[in-house]
C-alpha positions as CSV (number, residue, x, y, z in Angstrom):
1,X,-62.1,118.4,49.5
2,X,-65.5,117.6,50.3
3,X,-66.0,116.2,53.9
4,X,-69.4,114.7,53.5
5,X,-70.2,112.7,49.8
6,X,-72.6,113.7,47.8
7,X,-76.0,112.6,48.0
8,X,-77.2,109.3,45.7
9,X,-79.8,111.4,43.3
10,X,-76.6,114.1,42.1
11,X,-74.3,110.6,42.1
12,X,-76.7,108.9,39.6
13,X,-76.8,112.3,37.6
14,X,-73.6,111.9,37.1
15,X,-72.9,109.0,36.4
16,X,-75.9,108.7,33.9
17,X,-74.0,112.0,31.7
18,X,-70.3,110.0,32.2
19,X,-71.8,106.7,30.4
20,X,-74.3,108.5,27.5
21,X,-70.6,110.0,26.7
22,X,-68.9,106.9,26.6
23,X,-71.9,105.2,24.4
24,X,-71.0,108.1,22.1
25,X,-68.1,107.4,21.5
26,X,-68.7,103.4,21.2
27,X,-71.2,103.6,18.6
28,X,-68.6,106.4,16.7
29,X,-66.3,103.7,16.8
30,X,-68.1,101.0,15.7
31,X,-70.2,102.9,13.0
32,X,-66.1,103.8,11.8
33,X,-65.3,100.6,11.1
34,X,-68.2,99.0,9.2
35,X,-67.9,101.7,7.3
36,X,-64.2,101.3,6.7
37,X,-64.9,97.4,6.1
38,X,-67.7,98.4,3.5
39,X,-65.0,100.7,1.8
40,X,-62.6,98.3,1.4
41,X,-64.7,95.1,0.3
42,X,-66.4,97.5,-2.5
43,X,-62.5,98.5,-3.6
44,X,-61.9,94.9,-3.4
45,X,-64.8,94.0,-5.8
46,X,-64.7,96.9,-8.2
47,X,-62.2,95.6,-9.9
48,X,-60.9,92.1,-10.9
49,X,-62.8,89.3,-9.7
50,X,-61.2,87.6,-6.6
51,X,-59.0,84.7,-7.9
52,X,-60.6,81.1,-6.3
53,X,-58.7,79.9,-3.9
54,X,-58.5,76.1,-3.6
55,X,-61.0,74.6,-1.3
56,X,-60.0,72.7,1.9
57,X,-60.9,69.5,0.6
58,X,-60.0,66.0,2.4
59,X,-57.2,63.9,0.8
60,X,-59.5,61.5,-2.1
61,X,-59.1,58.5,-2.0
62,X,-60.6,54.6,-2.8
63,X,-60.6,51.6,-0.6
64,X,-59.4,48.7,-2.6
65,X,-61.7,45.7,-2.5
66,X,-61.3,42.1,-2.8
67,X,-63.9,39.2,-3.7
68,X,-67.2,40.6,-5.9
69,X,-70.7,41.7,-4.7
70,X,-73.5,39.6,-4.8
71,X,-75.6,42.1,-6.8
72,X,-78.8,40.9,-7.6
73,X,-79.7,42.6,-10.6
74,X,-82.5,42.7,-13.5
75,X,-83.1,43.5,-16.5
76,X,-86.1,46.0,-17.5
77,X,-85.9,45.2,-21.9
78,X,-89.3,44.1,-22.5
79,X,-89.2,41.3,-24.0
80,X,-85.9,40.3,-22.2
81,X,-84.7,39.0,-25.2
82,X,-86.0,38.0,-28.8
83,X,-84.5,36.8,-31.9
84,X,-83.4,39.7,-34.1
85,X,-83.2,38.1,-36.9
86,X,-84.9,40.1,-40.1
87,X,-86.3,43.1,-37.2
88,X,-85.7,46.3,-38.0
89,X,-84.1,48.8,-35.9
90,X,-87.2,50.4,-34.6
91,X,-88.7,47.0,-33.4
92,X,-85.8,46.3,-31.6
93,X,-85.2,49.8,-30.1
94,X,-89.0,49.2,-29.1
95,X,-87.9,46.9,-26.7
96,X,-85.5,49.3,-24.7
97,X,-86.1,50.5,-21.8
98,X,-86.7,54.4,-22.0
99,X,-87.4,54.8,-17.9
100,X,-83.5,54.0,-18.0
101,X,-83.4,57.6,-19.2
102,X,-84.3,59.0,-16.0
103,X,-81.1,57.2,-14.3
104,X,-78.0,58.0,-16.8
105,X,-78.0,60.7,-19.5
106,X,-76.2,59.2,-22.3
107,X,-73.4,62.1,-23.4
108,X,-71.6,61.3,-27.2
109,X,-68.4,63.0,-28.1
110,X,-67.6,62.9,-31.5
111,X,-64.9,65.4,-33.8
112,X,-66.2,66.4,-37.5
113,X,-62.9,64.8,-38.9
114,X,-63.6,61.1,-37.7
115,X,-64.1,58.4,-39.9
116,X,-67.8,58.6,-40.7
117,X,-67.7,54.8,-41.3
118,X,-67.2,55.0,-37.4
119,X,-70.3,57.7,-36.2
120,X,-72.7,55.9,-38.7
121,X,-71.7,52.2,-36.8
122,X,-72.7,54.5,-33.7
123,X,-76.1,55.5,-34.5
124,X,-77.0,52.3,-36.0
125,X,-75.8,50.5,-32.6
126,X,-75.0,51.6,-29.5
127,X,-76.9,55.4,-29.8
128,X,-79.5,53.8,-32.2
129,X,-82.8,53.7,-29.4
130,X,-82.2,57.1,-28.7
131,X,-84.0,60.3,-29.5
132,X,-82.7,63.6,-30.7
133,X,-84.1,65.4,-27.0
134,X,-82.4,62.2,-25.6
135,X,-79.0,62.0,-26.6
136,X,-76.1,65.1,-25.6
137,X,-74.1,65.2,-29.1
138,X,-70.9,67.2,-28.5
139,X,-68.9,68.1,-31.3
140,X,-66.3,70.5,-32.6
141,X,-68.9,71.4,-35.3
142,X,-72.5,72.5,-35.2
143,X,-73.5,70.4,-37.7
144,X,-76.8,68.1,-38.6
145,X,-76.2,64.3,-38.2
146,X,-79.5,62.6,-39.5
147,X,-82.0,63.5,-36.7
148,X,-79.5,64.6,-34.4
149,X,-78.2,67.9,-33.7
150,X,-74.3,68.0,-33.2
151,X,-73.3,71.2,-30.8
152,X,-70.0,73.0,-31.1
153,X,-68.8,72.7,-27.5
154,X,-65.4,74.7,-28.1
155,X,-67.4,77.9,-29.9
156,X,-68.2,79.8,-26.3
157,X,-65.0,79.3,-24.5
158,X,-63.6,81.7,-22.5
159,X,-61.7,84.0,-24.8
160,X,-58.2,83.5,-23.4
161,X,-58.1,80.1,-25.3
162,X,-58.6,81.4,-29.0
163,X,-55.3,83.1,-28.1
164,X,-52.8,80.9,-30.7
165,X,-49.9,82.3,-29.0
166,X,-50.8,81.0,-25.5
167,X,-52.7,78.1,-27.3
168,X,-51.2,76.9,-30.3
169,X,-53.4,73.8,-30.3
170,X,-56.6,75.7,-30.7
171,X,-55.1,76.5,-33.9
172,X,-56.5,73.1,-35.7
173,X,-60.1,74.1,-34.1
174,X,-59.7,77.7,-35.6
175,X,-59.1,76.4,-39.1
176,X,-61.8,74.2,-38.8
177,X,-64.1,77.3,-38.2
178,X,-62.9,79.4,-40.7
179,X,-62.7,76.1,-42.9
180,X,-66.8,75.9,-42.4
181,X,-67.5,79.6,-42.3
182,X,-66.0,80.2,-46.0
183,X,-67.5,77.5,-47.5
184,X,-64.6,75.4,-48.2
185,X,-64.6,72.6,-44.8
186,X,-64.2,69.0,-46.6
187,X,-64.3,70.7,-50.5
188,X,-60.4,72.5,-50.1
189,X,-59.0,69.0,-49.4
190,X,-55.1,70.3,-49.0
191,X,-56.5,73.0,-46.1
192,X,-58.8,70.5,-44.3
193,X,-56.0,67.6,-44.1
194,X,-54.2,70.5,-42.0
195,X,-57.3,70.4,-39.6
196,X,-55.4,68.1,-36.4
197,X,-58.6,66.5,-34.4
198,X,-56.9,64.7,-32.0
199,X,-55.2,68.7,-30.8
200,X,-58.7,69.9,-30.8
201,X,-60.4,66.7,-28.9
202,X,-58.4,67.3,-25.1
203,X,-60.5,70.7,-25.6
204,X,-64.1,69.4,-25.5
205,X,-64.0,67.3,-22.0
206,X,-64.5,69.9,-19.4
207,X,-67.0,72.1,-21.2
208,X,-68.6,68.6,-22.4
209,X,-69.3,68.4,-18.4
210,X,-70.6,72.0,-18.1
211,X,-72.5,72.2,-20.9
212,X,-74.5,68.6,-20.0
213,X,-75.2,69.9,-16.5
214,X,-76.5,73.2,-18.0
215,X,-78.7,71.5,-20.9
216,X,-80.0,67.9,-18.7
217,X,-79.3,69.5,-15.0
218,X,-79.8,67.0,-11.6
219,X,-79.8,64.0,-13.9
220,X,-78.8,60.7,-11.2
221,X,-76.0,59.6,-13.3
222,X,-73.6,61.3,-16.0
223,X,-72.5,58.7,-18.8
224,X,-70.0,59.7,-21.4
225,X,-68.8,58.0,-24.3
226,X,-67.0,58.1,-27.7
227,X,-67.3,57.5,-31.6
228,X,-66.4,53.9,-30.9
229,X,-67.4,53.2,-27.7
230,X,-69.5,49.8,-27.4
231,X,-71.7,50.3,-24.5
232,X,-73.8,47.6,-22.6
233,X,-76.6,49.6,-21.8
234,X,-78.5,46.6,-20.2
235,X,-75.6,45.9,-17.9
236,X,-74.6,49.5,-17.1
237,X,-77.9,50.3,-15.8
238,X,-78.2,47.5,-14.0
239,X,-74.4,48.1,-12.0
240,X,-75.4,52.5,-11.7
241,X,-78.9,51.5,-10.0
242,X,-77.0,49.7,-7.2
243,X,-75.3,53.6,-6.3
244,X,-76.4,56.7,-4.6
245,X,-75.9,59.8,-7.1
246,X,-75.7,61.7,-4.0
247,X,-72.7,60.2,-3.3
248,X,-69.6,61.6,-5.4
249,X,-69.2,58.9,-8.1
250,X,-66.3,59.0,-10.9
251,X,-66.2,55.8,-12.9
252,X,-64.2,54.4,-15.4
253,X,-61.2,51.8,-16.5
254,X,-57.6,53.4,-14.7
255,X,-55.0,54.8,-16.4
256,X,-51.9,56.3,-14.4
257,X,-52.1,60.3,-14.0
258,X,-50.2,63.3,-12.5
259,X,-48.7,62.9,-8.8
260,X,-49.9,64.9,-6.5
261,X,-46.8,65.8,-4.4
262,X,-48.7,67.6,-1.5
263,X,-49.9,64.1,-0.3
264,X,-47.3,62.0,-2.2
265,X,-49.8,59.9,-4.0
266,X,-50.4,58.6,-7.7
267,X,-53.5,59.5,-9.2
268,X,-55.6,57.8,-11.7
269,X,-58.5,59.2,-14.2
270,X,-61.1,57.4,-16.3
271,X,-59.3,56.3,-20.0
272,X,-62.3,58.3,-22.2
273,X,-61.9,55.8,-24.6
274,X,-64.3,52.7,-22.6
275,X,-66.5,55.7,-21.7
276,X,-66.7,57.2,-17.8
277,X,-69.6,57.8,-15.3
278,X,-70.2,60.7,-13.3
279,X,-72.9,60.8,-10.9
280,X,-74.8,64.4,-10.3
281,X,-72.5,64.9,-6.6
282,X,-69.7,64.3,-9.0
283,X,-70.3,67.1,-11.5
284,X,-71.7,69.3,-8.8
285,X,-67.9,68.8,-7.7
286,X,-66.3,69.3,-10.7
287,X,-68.2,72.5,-11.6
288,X,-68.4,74.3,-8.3
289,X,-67.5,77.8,-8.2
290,X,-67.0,80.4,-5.5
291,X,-69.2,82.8,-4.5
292,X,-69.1,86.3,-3.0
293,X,-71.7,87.2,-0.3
294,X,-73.8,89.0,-2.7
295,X,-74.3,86.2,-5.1
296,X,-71.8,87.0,-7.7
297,X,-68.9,84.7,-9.2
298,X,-66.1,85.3,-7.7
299,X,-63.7,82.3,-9.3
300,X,-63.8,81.3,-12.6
301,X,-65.3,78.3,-14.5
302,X,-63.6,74.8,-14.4
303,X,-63.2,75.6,-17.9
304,X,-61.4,78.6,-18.2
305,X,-59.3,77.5,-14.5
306,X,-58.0,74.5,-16.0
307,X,-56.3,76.1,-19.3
308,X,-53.3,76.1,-18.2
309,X,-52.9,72.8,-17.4
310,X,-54.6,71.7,-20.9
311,X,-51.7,73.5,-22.6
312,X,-49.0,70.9,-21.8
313,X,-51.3,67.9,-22.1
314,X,-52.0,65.6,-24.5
315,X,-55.5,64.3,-23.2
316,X,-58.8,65.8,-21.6
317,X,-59.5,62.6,-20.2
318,X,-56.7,63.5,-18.4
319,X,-57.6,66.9,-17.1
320,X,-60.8,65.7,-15.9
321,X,-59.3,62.9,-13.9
322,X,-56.9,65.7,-12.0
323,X,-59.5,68.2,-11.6
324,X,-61.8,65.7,-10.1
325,X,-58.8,64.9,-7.8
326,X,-58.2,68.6,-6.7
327,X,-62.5,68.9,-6.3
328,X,-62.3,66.2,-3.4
329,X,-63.5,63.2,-6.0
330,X,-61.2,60.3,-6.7
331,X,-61.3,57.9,-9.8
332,X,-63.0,54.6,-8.8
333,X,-61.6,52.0,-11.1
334,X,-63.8,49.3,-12.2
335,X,-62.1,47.3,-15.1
336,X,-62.6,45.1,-16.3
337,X,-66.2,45.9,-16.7
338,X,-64.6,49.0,-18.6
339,X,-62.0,47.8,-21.1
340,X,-59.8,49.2,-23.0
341,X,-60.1,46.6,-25.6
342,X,-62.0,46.0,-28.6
343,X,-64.5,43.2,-28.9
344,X,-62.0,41.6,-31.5
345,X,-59.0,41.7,-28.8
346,X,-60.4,40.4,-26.1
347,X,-57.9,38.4,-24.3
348,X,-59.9,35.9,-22.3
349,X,-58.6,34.5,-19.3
350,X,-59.6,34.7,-16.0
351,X,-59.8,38.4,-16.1
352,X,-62.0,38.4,-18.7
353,X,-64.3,35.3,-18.3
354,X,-67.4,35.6,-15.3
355,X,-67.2,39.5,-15.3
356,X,-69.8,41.9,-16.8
357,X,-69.3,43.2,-19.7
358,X,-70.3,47.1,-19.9
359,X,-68.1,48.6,-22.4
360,X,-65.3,48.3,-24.9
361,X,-63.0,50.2,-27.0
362,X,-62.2,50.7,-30.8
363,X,-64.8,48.0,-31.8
364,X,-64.8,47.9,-35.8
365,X,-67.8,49.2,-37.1
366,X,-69.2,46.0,-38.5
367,X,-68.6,44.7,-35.3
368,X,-70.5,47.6,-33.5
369,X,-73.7,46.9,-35.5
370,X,-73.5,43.5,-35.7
371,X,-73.0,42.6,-31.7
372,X,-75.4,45.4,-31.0
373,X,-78.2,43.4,-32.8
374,X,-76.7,40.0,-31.7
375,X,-77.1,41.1,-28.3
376,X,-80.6,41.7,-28.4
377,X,-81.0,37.5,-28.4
378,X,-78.7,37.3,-25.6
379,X,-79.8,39.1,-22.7
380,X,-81.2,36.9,-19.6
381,X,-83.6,38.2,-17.1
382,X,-81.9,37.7,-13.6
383,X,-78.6,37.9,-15.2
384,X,-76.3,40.1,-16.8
385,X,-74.3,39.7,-20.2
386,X,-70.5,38.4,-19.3
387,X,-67.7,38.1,-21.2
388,X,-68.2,34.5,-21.7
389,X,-71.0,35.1,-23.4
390,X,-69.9,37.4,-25.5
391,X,-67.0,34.8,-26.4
392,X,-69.8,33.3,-28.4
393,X,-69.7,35.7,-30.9
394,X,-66.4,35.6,-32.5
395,X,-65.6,32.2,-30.8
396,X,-61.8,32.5,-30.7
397,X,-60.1,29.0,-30.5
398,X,-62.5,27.2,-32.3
399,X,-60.8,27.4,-35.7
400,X,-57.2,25.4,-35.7
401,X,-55.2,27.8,-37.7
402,X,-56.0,31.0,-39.9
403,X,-53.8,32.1,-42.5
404,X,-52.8,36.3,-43.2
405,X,-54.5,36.2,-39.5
406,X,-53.0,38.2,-36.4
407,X,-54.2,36.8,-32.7
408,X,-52.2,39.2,-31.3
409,X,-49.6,39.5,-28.6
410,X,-51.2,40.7,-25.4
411,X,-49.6,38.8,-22.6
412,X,-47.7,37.3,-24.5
413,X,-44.3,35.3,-24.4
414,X,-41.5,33.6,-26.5
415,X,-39.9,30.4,-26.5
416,X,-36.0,29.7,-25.1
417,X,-34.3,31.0,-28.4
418,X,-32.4,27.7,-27.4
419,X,-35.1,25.8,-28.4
420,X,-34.3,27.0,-32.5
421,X,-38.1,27.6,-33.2
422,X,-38.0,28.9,-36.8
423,X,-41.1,27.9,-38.6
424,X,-45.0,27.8,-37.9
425,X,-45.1,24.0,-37.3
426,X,-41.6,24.2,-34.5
427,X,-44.3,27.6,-32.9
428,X,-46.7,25.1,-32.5
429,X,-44.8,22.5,-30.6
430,X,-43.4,25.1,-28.6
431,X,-46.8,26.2,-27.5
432,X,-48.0,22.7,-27.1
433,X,-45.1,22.0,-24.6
434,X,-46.0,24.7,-22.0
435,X,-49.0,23.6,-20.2
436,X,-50.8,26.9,-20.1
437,X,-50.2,27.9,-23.6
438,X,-53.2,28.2,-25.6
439,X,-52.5,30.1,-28.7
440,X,-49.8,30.7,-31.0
441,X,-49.0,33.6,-33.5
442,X,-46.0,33.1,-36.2
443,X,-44.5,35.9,-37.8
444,X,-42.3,34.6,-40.4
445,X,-40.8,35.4,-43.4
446,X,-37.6,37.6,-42.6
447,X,-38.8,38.2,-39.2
448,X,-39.4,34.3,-37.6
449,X,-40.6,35.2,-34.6
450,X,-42.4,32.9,-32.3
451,X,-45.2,34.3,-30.2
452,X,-47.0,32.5,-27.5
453,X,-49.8,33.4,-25.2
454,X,-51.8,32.0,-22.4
455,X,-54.9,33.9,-23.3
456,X,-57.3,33.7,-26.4
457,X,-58.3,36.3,-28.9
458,X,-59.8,36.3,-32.1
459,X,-57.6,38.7,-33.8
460,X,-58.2,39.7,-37.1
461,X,-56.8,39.7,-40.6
462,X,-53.6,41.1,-41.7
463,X,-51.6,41.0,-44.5
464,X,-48.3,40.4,-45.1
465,X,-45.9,43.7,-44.6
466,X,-43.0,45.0,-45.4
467,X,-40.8,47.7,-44.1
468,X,-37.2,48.7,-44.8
469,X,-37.0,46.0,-47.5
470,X,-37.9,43.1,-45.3
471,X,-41.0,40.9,-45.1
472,X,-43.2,40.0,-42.7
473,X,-46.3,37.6,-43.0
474,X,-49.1,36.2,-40.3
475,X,-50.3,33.2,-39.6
476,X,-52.2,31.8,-35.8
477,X,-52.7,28.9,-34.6
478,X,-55.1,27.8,-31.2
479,X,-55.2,24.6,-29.0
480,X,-58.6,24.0,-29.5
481,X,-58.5,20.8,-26.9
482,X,-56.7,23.0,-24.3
483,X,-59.7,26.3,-24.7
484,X,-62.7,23.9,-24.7
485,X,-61.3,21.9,-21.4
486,X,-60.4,25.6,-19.8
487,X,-64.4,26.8,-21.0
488,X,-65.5,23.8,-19.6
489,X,-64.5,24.2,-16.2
490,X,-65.7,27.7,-16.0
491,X,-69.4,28.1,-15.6
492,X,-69.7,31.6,-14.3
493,X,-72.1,30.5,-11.1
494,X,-71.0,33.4,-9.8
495,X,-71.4,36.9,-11.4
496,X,-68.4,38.8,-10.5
497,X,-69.4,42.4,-10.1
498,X,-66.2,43.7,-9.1
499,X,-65.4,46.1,-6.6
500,X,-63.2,49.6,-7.2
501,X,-59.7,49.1,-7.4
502,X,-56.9,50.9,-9.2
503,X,-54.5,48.5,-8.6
504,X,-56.4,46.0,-10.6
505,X,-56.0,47.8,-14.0
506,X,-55.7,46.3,-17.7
């Protein structure tokens, strides 16, 4: 034992050797375990991609609204409007607005088995003003149509979906294919009525997103729409220039969805029938994929995620509306502006009256050319087109009765079957004694049934029919006294652009 310490200089000595052994052996141990880490994240990433794990996203959701905005809105045809009478499609198209191209990218979705009655009434209406590097034309086909190119959306798939025995509803697409590649699509009539397009249509919505991002990328605004879909491009530029694009955006008319029982809620997604609008933050959403740290994939595409779920459904319109969901984006609902309806079976009321009027459903094709051109006399500068004035194109109620003639039952209601109406004439009376009645529809023959509504349509013809040996025949009848007061007392001074709501729903 030392009786006297040492001196400071031999004390600093050793305690200089003590710590350069301990920094030793820290840096051993740290350089052990980066390279430990490294080992494991390369094993990790030799092999299978990692799965993608859902992302932490907040609960979507929509605020309903009440009352309607006080957009103030233009529009940019030039002339507004002219009469277009005896003009050809090119002078009228001259007129549209091509700048509007750098807002919305028009998408079409068509199938090679549609009725070709229905794509022509499409590109002589509705898709007419656009050019071939213009308009997205997805298809189940590559196939010319006129200028246009249509692209097979479903031929790059991920491979797991040509599997029959996982996907049995590919199978109609696969025929289809072979069908073309042989030579004998549309010529062997018995093997192409086996071809199923509605199967192979729930296919072509998610890669229809991919693919438009990939071929028009950043575009503002997404807008995609079907064979016979009647768009108001006028109006539906006018209502997407009042929203950021930056802002997730997923528009559309509702239809009820899946539940989501993490959060005990009821989604909705867009019907694709009325057409739906993404905005770029919206597809950015939807298409999103993991990433490793050194800039790899590591989840898959929405695409090839999603199969499963497109196995047991009947719809993509669907599957786009609950991947949306589960990317953070809910459905804003925005009927009636989109409608379900057809231009034909419009029920007007006060749901349909002072609204904008952007798009419509299962419009017959003579209809689709003939209010496309129509329209073109129509438009106002400071104001958009509303359903009231597009009552002035079939103007339902005017006529007094119609014979083989269907107004349709939409809202509809029948008389006390104490009342004993059994003829067209006793309908009639029945409708004239409720105060808001304003049309009638008889279905008589064997059937005599009485059907009364409180809304107008025009309908349209129908003939008489039987089934199971019995006989049915149509005739409708309007209060023309009753539809002309109601008209009268609804001048639209206010435009209702209506706010998002999936409560308020067709």
């Amino acid at each position: 034992m030392a009786l006297f310490p040492k001196p400071v200089e031999t004390q600093n000595v050793g305690l200089f050797l003590l710590n350069k052994r301990l920094i030793r052996i820290a840096i051993g141990v740290v350089a052990f375990f980066f390279v430990s880490c490294g080992l494991l994240w390369r094993h990790q990433y030799d092999g299978e991609p990692l799965p993608r794990l859902p992302a932490k996203q907040p609960t979507p959701g929509i605020d309903e609204t009440s009352g309607y905005y006080p957009y103030e809105t233009a529009s940019d045809y030039d002339p507004v409007s002219l009469d277009p009478n005896n003009k050809t499609t090119a002078e009228l198209c001259a007129t549209f607005p091509k700048h509007f191209l750098g807002l919305i990218q028009p998408v079409l979705k068509i199938g090679h088995s549609e009725d070709r009655a229905k794509l022509d009434a499409q590109l002589d209406s509705v898709s007419a003003c656009f050019q071939p590097d213009e308009l997205l034309i997805f298809s189940d086909l590559d196939e010319r149509i006129r200028n246009h190119t249509a692209i097979d959306i479903l031929a790059n798939l991920p491979p797991k979906y040509y599997d029959e025995d996982e996907n049995p509803d590919i199978s109609s697409y696969l025929l289809q294919r072979e069908l073309k590649k042989n030579g004998k699509l549309d010529e062997d009539k018995e093997a192409t009525k086996k071809i199923d397009g509605w199967k192979i249509d729930k296919f072509k919505f998610l890669p229809q997103i991919e693919r438009a991002w990939l071929l028009k990328p950043n575009r503002p605004f997404y807008f995609f729409y079907e064979t016979d879909t009647y768009v108001v491009w006028d109006n539906v530029y006018r209502f997407l220039s009042t929203f950021d694009p930056d802002t997730p955006v997923y528009m559309g008319s509702p239809s009820p969805g899946r539940r989501d029982d993490d959060h005990d809620i009821k989604t909705f997604f867009a019907n694709g029938g009325p057409g739906y609008a993404l905005s770029r933050a919206a597809v950015k959403a939807l298409i999103h994929r993991d990433v490793a740290p050194h800039g790899q994939y590591s989840g898959p595409s929405v695409t090839e995620q999603w199969l499963p779920l497109l196995q047991g459904e009947c719809c993509g319109d669907s599957v786009v509306g609950w991947t949306l969901w589960n990317s953070g984006v809910a459905l804003q609902g925005y009927w009636p502006m989109f409608n379900p309806h057809s231009l034909h079976g419009i029920p007007f009321s006060d749901l349909y009256w002072c609204q904008p009027i952007m798009t419509l459903h299962k419009t017959s094709p003579k209809d689709m050319v003939d209010v496309w051109k129509w329209e073109f006399g129509q438009r106002k500068h400071e104001r958009p087109l509303l359903y009231s004035d597009y009552w002035r194109f079939h103007r339902p109620g005017t006529s007094d009765t119609l014979e083989n003639w269907d107004n349709g039952d939409w809202g509809a209601f029948r008389p006390d079957p104490e009342e004993g109406v059994d003829s067209f004439e006793k309908c009639e009376e029945a409708c004239t004694k409720d105060n808001g009645c304003v049309q009638w529809h008889w279905r008589g023959r064997d059937q005599k049934e009485c059907v009364l509504s409180r809304d107008f349509r025009h309908g349209q013809a129908r003939e008489p029919e039987e089934k199971d040996g019995k006989w049915v025949d149509f005739k409708s009848g309007w209060l023309k006294e009753r539809i002309e007061k109601w008209r009268a007392e609804r001048q639209c001074e206010v435009v209702e652009w209506v706010g998002p709501s999936i409560t308020r729903i067709f």
